[in-house]
ChimeraX commands (.cxc) that place a marker at each C-alpha (Angstrom):
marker #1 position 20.02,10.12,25.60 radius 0.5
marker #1 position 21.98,9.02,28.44 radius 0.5
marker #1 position 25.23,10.93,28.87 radius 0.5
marker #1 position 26.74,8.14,31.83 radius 0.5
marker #1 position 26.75,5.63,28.65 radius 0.5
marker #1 position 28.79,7.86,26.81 radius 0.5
marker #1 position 31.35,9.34,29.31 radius 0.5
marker #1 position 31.67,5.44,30.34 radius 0.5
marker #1 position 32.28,4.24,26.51 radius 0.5
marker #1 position 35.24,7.01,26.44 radius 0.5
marker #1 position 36.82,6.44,29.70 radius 0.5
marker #1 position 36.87,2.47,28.64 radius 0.5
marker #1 position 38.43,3.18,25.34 radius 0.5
marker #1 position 40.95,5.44,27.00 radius 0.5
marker #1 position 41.52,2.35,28.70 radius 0.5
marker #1 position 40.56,4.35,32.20 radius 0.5
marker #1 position 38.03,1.58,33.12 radius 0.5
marker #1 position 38.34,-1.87,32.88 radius 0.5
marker #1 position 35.43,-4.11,32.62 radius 0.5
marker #1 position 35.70,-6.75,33.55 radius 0.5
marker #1 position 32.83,-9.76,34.46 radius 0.5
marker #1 position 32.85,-12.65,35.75 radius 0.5
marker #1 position 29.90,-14.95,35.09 radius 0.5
marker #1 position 30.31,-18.14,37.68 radius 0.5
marker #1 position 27.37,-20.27,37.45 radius 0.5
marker #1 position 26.05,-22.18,41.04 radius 0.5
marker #1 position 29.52,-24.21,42.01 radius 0.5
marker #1 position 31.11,-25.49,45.32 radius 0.5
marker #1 position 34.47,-23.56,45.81 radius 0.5
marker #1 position 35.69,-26.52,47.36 radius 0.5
marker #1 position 34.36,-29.68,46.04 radius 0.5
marker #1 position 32.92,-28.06,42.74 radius 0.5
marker #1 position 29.65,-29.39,43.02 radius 0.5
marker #1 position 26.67,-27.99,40.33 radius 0.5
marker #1 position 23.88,-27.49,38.90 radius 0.5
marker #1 position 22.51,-31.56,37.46 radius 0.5
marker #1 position 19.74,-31.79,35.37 radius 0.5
marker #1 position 17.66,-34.92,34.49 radius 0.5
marker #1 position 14.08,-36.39,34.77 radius 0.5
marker #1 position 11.47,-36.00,37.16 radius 0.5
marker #1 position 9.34,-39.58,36.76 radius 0.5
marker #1 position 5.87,-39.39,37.58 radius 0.5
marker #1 position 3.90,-42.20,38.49 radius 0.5
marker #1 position 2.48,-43.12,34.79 radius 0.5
marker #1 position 6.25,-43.00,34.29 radius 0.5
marker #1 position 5.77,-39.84,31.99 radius 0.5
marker #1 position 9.22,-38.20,31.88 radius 0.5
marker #1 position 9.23,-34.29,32.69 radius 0.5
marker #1 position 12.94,-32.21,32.86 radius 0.5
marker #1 position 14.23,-31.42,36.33 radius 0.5
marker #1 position 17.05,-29.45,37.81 radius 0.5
marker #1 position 18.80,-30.97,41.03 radius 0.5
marker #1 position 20.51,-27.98,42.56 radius 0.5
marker #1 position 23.26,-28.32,45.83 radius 0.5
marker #1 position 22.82,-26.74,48.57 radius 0.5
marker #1 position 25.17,-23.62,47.97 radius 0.5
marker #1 position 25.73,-20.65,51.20 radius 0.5
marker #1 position 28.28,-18.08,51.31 radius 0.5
marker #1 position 30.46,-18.28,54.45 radius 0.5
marker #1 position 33.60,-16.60,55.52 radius 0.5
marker #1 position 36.12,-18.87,56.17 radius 0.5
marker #1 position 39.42,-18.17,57.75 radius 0.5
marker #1 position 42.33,-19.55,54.82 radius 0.5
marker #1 position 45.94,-18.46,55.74 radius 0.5
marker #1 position 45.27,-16.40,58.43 radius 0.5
marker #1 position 42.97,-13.96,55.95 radius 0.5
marker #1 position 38.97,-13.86,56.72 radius 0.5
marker #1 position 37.91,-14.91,52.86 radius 0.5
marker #1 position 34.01,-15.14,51.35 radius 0.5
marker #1 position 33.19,-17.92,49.59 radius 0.5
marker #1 position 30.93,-20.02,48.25 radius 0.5
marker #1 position 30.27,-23.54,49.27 radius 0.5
marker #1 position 27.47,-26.48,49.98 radius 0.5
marker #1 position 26.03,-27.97,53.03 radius 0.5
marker #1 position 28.45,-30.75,52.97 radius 0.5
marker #1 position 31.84,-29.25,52.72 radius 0.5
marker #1 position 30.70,-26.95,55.71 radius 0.5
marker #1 position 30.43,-29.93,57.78 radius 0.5
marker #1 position 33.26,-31.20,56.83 radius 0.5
marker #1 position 35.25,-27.94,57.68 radius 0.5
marker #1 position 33.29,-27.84,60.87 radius 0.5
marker #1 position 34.37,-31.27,61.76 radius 0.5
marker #1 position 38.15,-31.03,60.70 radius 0.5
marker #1 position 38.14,-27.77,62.15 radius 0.5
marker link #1:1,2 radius 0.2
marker link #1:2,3 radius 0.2
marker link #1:3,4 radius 0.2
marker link #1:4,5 radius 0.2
marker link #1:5,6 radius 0.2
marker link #1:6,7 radius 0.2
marker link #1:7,8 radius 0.2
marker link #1:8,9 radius 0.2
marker link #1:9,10 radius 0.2
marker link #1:10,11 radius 0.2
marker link #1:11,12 radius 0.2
marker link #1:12,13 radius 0.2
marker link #1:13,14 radius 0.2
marker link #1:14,15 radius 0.2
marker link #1:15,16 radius 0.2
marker link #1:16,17 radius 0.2
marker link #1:17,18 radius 0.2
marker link #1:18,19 radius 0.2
marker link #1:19,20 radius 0.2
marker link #1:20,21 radius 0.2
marker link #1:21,22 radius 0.2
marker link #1:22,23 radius 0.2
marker link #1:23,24 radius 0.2
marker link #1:24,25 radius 0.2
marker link #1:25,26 radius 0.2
marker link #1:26,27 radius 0.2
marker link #1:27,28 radius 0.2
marker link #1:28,29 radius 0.2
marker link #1:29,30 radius 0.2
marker link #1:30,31 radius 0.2
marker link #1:31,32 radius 0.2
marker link #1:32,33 radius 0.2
marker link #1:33,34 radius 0.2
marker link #1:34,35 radius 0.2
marker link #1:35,36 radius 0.2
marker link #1:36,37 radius 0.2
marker link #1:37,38 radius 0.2
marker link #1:38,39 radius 0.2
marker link #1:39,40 radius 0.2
marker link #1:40,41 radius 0.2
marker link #1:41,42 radius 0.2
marker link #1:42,43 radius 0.2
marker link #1:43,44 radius 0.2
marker link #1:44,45 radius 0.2
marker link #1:45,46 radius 0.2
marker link #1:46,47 radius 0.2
marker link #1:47,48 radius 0.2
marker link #1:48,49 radius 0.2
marker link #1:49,50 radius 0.2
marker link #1:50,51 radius 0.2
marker link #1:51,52 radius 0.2
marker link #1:52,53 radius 0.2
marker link #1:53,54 radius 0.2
marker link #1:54,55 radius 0.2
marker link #1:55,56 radius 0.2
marker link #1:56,57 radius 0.2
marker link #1:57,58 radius 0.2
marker link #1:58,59 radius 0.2
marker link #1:59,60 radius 0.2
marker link #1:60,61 radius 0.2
marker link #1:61,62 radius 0.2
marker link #1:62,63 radius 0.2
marker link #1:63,64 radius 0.2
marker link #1:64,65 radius 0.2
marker link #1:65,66 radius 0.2
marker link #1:66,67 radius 0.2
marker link #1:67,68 radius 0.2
marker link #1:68,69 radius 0.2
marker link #1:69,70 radius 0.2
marker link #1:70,71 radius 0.2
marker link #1:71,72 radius 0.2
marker link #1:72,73 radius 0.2
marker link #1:73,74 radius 0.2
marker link #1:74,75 radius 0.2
marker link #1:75,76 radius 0.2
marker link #1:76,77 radius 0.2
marker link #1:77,78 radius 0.2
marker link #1:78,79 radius 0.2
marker link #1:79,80 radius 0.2
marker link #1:80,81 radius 0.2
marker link #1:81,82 radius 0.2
marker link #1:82,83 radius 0.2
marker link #1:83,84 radius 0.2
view
């Protein structure tokens, strides 16, 4: 028997801990770019599924003066690089 489960479950119904998770799937913070699915085609045209992921990197950008983390594809860091 685990006793952290337990002390855990009471301290979260005392309302002591909050849980509280946050599932984000693959997206661009700035363009919101994800995740595509369709077919990959082979050459006797036999249709197989595919995923076409983007090209997602964490950076730290600078927004409002504050050093923030975030999440965002090859393309939109060019751009930033560029306007920047």
């Amino acid at each position: 028997m685990r006793t952290y489960g337990k002390i855990r479950r009471l301290l979260n119904q005392a309302g002591i801990i909050r849980q509280e998770r946050k599932f984000e799937m693959a997206k661009c913070a700035h363009c919101g770019k994800t995740t595509v699915f369709g077919n990959a085609v082979s050459f006797s045209k036999r249709n197989t599924n595919r995923t076409f992921r983007p090209n997602l990197q964490k950076v730290t950008v600078i927004e409002n003066g504050r050093k923030v983390q975030k999440i965002l594809c090859a393309k939109c860091i060019r751009t930033l690089a560029k306007t920047a």
